[in-house]
NULO-699268 format. One record per residue (C-alpha): residue number from 1; residue in one letter; chain; z, y negated, x negated. Coordinates in pm, 1 decimal. Example, Ala and Ser with C-alpha at 12.3 -4.5 7.8 and 13.67 -1.06 7.14 Angstrom:
BEGIN
SITE  pos  code  unit        pz        py        px
SITE    1     a     A     780.0     450.0   -1230.0
SITE    2     s     A     714.0     106.0   -1367.0
***
This chain:
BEGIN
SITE  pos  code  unit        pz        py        px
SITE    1     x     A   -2532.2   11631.6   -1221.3
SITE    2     x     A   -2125.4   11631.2   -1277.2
SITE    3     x     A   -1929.9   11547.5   -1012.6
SITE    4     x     A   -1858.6   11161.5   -1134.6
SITE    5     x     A   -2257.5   11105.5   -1062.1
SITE    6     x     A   -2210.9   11264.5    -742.4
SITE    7     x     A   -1958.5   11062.9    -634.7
SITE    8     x     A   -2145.7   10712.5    -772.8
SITE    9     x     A   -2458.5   10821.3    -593.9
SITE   10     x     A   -2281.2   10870.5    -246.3
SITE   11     x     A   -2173.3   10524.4    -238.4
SITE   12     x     A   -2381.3   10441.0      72.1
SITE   13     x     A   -2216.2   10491.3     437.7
SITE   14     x     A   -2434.4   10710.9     654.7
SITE   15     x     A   -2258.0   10735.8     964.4
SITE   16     x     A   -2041.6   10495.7    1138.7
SITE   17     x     A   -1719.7   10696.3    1072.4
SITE   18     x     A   -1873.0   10681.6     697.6
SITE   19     x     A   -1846.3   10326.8     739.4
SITE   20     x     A   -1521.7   10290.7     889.1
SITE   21     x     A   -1374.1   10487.6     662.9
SITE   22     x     A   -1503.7   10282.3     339.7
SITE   23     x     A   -1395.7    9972.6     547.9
SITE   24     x     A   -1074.1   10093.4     553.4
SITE   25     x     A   -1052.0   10221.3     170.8
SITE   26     x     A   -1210.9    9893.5     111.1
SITE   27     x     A    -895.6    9661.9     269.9
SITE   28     x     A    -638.3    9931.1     141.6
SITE   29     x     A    -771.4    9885.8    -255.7
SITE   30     x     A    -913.3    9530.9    -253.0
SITE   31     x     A    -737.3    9345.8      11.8
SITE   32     x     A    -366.5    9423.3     -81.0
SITE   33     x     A    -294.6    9080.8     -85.9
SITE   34     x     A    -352.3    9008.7     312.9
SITE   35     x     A    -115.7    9117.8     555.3
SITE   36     x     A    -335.4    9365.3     730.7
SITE   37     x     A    -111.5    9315.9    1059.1
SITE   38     x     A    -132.8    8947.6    1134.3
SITE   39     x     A    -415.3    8932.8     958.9
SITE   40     x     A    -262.8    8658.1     771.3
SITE   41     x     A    -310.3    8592.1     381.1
SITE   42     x     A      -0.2    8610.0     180.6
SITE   43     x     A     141.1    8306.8      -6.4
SITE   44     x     A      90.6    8334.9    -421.1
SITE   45     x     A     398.5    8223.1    -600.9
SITE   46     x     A     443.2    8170.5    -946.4
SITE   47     x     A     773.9    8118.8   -1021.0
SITE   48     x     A     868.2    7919.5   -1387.3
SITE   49     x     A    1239.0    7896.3   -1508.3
SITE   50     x     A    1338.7    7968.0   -1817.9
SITE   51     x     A    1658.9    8181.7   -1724.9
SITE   52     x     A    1566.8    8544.0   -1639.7
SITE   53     x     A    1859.8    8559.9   -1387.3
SITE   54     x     A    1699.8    8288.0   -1169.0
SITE   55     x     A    1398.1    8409.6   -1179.6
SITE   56     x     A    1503.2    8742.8   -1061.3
SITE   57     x     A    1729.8    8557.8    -801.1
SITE   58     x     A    1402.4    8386.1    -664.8
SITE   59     x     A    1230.8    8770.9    -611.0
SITE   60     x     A    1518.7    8874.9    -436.4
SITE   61     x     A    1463.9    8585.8    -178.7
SITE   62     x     A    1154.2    8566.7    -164.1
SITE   63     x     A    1154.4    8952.5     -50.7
SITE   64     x     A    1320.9    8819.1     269.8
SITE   65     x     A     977.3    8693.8     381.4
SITE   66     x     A     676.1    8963.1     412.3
SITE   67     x     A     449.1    8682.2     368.0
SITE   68     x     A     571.5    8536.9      17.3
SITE   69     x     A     403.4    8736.3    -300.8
SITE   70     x     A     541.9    8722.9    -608.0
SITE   71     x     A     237.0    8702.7    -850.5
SITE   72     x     A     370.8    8593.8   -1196.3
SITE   73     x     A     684.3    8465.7   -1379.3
SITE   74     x     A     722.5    8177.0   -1632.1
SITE   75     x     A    1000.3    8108.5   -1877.1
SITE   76     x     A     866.2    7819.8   -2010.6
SITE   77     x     A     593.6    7477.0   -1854.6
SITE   78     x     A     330.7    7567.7   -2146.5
SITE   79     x     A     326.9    7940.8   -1983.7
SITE   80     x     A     352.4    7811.2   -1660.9
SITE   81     x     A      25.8    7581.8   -1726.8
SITE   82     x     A    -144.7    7903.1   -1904.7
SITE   83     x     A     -84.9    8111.6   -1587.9
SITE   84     x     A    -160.2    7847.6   -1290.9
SITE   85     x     A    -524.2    7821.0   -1442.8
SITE   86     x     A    -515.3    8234.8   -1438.3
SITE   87     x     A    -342.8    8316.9   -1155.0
SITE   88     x     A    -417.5    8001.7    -942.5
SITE   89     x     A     -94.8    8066.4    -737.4
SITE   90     x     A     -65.6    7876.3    -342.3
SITE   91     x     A     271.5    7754.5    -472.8
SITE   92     x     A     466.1    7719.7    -786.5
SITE   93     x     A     850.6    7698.1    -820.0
SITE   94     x     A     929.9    7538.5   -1127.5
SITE   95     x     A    1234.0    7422.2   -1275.2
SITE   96     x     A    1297.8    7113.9   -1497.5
SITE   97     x     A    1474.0    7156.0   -1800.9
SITE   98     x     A    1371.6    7437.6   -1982.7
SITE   99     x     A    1209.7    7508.4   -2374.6
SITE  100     x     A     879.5    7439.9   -2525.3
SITE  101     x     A     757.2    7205.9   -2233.2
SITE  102     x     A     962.8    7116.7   -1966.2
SITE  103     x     A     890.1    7168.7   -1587.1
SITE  104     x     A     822.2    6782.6   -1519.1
SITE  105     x     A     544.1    6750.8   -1813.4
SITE  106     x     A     393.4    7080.7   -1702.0
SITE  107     x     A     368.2    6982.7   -1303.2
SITE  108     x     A     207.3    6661.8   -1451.8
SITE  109     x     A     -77.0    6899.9   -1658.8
SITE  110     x     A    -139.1    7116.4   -1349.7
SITE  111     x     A    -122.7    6865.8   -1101.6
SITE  112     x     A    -411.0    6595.4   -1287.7
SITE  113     x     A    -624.5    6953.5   -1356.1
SITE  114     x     A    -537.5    7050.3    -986.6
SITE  115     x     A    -552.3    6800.8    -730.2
SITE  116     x     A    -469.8    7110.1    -493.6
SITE  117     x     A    -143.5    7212.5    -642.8
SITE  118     x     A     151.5    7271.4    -457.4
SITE  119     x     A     488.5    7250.1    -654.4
SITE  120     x     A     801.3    7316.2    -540.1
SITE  121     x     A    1076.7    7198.7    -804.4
SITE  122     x     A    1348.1    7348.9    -834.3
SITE  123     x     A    1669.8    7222.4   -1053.4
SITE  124     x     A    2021.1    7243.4   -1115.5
SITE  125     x     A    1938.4    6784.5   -1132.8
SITE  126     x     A    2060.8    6630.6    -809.1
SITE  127     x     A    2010.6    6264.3    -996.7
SITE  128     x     A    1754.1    6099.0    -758.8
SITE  129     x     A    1617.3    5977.0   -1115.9
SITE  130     x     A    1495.9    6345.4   -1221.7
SITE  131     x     A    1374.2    6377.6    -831.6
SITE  132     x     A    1129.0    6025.1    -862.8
SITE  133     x     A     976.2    6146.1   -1166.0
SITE  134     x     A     923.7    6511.8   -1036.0
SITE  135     x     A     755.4    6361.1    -742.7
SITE  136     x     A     558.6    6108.7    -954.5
SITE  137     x     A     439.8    6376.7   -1192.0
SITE  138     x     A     286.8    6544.0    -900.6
SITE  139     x     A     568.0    6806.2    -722.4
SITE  140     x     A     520.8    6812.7    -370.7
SITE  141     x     A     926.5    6909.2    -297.2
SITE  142     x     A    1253.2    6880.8    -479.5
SITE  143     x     A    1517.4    7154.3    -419.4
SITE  144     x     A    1881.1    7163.4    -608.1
SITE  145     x     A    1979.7    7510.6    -763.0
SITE  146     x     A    2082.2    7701.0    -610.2
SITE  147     x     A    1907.7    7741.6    -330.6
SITE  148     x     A    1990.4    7895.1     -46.9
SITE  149     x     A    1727.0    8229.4      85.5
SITE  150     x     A    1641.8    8038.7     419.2
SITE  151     x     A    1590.9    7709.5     232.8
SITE  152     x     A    1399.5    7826.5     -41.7
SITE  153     x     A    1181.8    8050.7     184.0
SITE  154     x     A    1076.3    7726.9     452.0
SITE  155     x     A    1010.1    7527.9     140.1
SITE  156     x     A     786.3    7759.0       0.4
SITE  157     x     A     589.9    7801.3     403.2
SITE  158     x     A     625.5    7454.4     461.5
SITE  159     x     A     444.3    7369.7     129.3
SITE  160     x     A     214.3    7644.1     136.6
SITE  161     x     A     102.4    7511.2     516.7
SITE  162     x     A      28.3    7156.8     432.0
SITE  163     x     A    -317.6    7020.5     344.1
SITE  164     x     A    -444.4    7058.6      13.0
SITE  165     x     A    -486.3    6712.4    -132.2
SITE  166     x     A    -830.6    6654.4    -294.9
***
């Protein structure tokens, strides 16, 4: 026996300490997602705009809070309705006007395929006009670029907090 069957064959805990110790290994590997501290699960966020910049803007603040994870990046609304059914993300930031489908037609696709979805818009449009049809199509805030860290940060808790709609 090599020692790759060894190792697959002493799978089972023996002891407690055997057990605590997979417990923990367990939590470290598969759990990296949770904030082992609070014991309180980190927020998903996807975050769609089609200028690199902003989206690299958007990881800086999100880094502010422990408890936002960045889990994917969209430059466009068809690759941001590709990687919501994927990643299923707690919230999305998504900005309007950007190439091959813009942000308001793809929060409409996610939002009638996910009742659940939580989208945050985000977009250089102040018009009330572009914010009525974001919120018709199914975004659950409206935030003019830029944003500032604090701002962005409570909208992205405050959204991540409320009741999922069924």
């Amino acid at each position: 026996m090599n020692a790759s069957e060894s190792s697959k064959r002493n799978i089972v805990p023996k002891t407690s300490t055997d057990i605590r110790s997979v417990s923990s290994n367990l939590i470290r590997r598969g759990l990296d997602e949770f904030n082992i501290e609070t014991t309180q699960k980190k927020i998903r966020l996807l975050i769609v705009d089609d200028v690199p910049e902003t989206r690299k803007n958007i990881r800086k603040l999100i880094k502010a809070d422990e408890n936002i994870l960045g889990v994917g990046e969209a430059s466009n609304g068809l690759e941001a309705v590709e990687m919501y059914d994927e990643l299923k993300p707690d919230v999305v930031s998504m900005n309007i006007n950007m190439p091959v489908m813009d942000g308001i037609s793809a929060t409409e696709i996610i939002c009638r395929k996910h009742k659940d979805a939580k989208i945050l818009m985000l977009s250089i449009q102040g018009d009330p006009a572009y914010m009525r049809r974001a919120i018709y199509a199914g975004a659950r805030d409206y935030i003019t670029k830029p944003p500032m860290g604090d701002e962005l940060i409570s909208a992205i808790n405050g959204l991540a907090a409320r009741p999922t709609q069924k």
